[in-house]
Structure formats: C-alpha cells, structure tokens
BABAKOL-82580 format. One line per 3 residues: their letters; for each residue x, y, z of N, C-alpha, C, O. Coordinates in steps of 0.05 Angstrom, whole numbers. Each point is the difference from the previous one (the first is absolute). Layout:
a> X/Y/Z/X/Y/Z/X/Y/Z/X/Y/Z; ...
This chain:
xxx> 163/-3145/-1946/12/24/11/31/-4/0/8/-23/4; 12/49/-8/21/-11/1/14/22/15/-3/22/-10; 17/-25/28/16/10/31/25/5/-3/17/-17/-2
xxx> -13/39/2/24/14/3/22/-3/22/-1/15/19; 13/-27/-20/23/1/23/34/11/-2/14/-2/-20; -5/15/44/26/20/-1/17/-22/6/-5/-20/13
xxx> 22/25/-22/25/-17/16/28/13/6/8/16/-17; 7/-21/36/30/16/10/19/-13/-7/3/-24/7; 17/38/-25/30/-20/-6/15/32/23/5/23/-9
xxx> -1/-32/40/11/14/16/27/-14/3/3/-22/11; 22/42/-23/34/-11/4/14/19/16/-1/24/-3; 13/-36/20/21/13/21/21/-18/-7/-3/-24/0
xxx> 23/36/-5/31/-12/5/-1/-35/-6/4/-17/18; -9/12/-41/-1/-20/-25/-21/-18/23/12/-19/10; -36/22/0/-11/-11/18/-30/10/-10/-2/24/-4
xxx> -20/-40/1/-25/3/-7/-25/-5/20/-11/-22/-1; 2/40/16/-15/-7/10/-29/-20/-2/-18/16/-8; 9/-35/11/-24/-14/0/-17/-16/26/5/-3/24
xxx> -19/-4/-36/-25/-2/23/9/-46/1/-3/-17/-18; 10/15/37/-1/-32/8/-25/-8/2/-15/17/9; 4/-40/-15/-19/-14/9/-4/-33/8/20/-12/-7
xxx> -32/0/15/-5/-23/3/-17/-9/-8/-20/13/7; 11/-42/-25/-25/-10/-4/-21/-21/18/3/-23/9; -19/39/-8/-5/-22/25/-28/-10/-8/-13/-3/20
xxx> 2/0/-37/-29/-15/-13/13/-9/-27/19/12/-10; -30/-33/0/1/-14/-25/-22/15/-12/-21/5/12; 25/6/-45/-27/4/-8/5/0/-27/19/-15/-9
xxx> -36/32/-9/-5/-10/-27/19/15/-14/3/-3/-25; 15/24/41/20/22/-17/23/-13/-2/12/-4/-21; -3/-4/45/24/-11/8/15/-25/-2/-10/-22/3
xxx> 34/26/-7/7/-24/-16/29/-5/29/13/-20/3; -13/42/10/10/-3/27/-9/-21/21/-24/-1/6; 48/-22/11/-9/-15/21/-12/19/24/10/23/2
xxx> -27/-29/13/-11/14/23/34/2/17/16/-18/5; -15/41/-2/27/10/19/24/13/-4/17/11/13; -22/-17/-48/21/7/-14/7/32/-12/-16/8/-16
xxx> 33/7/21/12/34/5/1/6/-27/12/-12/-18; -24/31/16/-4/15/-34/0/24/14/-8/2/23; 18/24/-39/6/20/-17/-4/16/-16/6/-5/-24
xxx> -19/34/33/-18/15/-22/5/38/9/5/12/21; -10/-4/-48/13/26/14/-19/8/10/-20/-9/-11; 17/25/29/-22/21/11/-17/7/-23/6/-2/-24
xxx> -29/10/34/-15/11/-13/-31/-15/5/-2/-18/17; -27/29/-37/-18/-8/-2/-21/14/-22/6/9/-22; -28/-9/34/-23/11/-26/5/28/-1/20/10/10
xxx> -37/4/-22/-1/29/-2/-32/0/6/-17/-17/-8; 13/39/25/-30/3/13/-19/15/-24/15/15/-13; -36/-15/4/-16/21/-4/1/30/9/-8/10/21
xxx> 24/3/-47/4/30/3/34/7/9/10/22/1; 0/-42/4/27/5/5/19/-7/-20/-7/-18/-16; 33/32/12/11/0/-19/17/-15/2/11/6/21
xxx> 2/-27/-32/21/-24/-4/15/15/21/1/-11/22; 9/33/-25/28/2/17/-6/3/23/16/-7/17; -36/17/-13/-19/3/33/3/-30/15/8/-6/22
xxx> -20/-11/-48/-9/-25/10/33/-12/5/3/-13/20; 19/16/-36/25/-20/8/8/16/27/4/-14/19; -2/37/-17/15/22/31/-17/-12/21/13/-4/20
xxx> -39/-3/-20/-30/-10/21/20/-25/9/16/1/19; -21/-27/-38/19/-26/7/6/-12/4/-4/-23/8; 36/56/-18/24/-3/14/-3/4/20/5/-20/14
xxx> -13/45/0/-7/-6/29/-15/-18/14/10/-11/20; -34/6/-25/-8/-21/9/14/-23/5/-1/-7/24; 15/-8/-41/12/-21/-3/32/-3/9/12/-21/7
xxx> -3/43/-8/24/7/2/11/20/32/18/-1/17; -34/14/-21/13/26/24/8/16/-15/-2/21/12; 11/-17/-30/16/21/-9/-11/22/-21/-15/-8/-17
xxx> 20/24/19/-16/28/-22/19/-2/-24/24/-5/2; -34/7/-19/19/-6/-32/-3/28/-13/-15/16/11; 30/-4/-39/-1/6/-13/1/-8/-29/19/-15/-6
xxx> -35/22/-13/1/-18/-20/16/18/-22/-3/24/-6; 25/-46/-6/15/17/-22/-10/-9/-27/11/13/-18; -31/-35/10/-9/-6/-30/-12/-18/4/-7/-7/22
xxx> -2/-11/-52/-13/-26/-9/20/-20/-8/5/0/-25; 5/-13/37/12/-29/-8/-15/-14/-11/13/-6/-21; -35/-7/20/-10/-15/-12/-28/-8/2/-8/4/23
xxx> -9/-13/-37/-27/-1/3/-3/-29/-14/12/-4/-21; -29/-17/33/-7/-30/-1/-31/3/2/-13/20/8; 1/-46/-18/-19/-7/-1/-10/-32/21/11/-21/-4
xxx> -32/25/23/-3/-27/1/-27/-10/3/-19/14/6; 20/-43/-12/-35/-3/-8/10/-35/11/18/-15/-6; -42/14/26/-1/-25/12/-24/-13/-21/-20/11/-9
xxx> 28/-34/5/-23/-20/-16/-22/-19/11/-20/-8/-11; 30/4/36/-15/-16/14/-36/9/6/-8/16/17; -2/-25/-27/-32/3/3/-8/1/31/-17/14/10
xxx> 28/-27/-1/-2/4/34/-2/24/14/-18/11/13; 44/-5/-20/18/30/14/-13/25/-15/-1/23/8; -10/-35/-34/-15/29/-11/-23/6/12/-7/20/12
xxx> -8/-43/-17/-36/7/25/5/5/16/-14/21/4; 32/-26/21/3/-1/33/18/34/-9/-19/16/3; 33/-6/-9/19/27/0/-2/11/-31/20/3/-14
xxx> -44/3/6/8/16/-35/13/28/11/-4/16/-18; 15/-6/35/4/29/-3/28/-13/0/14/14/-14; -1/-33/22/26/-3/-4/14/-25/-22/19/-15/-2
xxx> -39/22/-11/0/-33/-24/25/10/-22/20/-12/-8; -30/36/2/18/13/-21/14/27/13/-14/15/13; 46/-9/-18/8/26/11/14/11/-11/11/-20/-11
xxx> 2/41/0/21/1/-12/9/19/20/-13/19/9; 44/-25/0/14/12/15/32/22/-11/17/0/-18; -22/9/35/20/30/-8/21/-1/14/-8/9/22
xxx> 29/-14/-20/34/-7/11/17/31/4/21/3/-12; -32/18/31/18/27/-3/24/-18/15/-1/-22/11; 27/42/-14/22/-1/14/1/24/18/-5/22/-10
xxx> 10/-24/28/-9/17/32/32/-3/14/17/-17/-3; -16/31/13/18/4/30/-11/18/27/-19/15/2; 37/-22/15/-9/3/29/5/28/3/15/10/-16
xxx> -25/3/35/-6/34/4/17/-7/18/3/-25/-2; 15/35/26/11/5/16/-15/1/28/12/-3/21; -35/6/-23/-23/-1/21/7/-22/19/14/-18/-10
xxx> -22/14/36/0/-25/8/-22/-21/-1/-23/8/1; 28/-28/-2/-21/-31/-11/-30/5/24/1/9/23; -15/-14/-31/-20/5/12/-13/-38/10/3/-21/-14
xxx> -13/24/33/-19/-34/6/-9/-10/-32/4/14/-20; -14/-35/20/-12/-9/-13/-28/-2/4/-8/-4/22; -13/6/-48/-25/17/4/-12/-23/-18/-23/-2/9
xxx> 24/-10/-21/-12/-20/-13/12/-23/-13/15/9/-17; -14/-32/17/19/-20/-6/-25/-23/-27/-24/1/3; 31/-10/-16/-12/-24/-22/8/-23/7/22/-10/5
xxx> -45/3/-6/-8/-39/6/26/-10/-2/14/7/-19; -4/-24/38/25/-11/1/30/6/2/21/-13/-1; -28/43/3/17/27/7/20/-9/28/-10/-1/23
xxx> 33/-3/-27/14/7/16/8/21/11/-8/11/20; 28/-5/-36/15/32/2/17/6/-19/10/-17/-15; -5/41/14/20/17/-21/26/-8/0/7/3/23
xxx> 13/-11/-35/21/-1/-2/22/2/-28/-5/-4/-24; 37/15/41/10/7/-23/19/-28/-7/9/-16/17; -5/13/-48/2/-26/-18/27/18/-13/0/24/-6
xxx> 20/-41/3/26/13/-20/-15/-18/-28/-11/-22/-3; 20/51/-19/-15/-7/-16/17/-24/-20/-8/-12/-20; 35/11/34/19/-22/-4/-11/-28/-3/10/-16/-16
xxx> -35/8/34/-5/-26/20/-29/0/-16/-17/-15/8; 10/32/-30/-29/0/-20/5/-15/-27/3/11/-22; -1/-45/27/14/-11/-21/-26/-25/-12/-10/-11/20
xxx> 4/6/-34/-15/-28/-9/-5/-19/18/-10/-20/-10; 14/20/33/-1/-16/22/-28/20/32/-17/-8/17; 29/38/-26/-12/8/26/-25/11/-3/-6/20/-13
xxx> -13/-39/31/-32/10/-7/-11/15/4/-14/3/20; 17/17/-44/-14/28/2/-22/-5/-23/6/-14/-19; -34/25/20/-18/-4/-4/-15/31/-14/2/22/11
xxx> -12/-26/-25/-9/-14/-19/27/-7/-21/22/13/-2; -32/-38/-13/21/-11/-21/11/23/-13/22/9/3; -46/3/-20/13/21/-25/15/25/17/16/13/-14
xxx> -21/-5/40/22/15/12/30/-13/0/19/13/-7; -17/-42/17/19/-15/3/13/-5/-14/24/-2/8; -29/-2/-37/-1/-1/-29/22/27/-9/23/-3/-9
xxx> -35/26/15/9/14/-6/5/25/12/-2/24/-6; 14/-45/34/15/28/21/25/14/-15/-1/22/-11; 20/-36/13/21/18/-14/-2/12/-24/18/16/-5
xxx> -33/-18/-10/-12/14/-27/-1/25/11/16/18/0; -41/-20/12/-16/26/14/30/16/14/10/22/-7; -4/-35/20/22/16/13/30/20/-19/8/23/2
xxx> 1/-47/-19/16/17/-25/-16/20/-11/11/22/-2; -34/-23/-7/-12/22/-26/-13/21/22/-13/2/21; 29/18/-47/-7/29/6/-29/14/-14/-7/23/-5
xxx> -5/-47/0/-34/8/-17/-13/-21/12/7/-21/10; -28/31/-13/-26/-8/10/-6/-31/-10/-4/-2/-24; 4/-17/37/3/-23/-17/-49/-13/-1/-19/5/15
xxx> 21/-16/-31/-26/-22/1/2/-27/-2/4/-13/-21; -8/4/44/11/-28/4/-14/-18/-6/6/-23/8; -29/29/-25/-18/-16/-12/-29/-14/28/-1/8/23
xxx> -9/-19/-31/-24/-23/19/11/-22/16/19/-14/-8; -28/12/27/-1/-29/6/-26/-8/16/-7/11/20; -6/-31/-31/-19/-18/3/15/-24/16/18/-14/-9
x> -28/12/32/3/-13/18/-25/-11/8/-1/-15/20
C-alpha cells in the first residue's frame, strides 16, 4: 500500500514555521541519539476520501493552531523505508509519497492544539537564514533540498528516498 501525505512550507517574514521534536526511543528508523531535537514541517497522511489539500489545512491545524490557505505545489517526494521490520509491524506507512503545498496564515486567531505526533513538541518559527547543512530538519531529501524548493517557481520532484 502506498500513503499519501500533505506537507506545509508556511513563511512569515523570512521565518518558516515547523513542528520541533525530540527523540526519545532508539529504533530501527533512526539514526538520531535518544534526546536529540529534529525538525519537520507540519503536516501528515491524507485520510480516505479527503483531498490532499483538506488533508495539509486538517494538520496544519492540528499540529500547528493555525488555519492556512494554500497558494500551490512546491514539491512532491517519495519515501520508502527498507527495513523488513518497520514494513510487517507499519505497511500503511512503509511507502508514502508526500506533497509539499506552500500555505500561509489566514489572519484568524491560532487556535489550541488538537493533535500532536510521537515526539511532538511544538510549533515553532525558524529564520530560514539558520536552515543550513548543519540544522536538523528531517527528512534528509527535504534538507537536501530546502532552498531549491524555496527559489523555484515550479513544481519541483525531488525524487525517492529509501531510508
């Protein structure tokens, strides 16, 4: 089976919003020490019957607080875990290819937070100054190719990654 997931490139005033986390189990994905702060934009799967953009606006709020509007497709990735482990124990999340809109914030005010992901801290804004080869934002091929995504005015395909 292979799983659809939205993702948010949300920018305010050269500042990118993303979701903090902490690692706090050793396991078969992670190449992170237990404790150690990684970096990922909002987002998640797309439900049965809902439409990508449904599923990145859902989230964003969930994850975020905040109601988005979506202005396009930045970029669309592929990812496929190899590990025989992680595929028996989770096949709905073995393989995904994810969808990268670029969104901004409605003027609305931020609402609680309504659902958070395993090791979920909280939302915070990152100058996209301080998004350099050093700062752990996750997944690689996002990391790889943040500022790509960010210069181009077309839809980019950032290819697979097998992890």
């Amino acid at each position: 089976m292979i799983r659809n997931a939205a993702k948010a490139l949300i920018i305010s005033s050269n500042k990118i919003l993303m979701i903090k986390f902490q690692n706090t189990v050793t396991n078969m994905l992670s190449d992170l020490p237990v404790g150690a702060y990684y970096y990922d934009l909002p987002g998640g799967g797309q439900n049965q019957y809902e439409t990508l953009e449904e599923a990145v606006r859902r989230e964003c709020l969930e994850e975020t607080g905040h109601i988005v509007v979506i202005e396009g497709l930045a970029a669309i990735y592929e990812e496929i875990f190899m590990n025989k482990d992680f595929r028996e124990e989770w096949p709905d999340y073995a393989h995904k290819v994810h969808f990268l809109f670029i969104c901004y914030l409605t003027d609305k005010p931020r609402k609680p937070l309504v659902e958070g992901d395993f090791d979920m801290l909280e939302p915070v804004w990152v100058d996209i100054a301080d998004i350099d080869a050093n700062f752990p934002l996750h997944p690689k091929i996002i990391k790889d190719n943040f500022q790509r995504v960010l210069a181009s005015k077309n839809t980019l395909y950032l290819g697979s990654e097998c992890v």
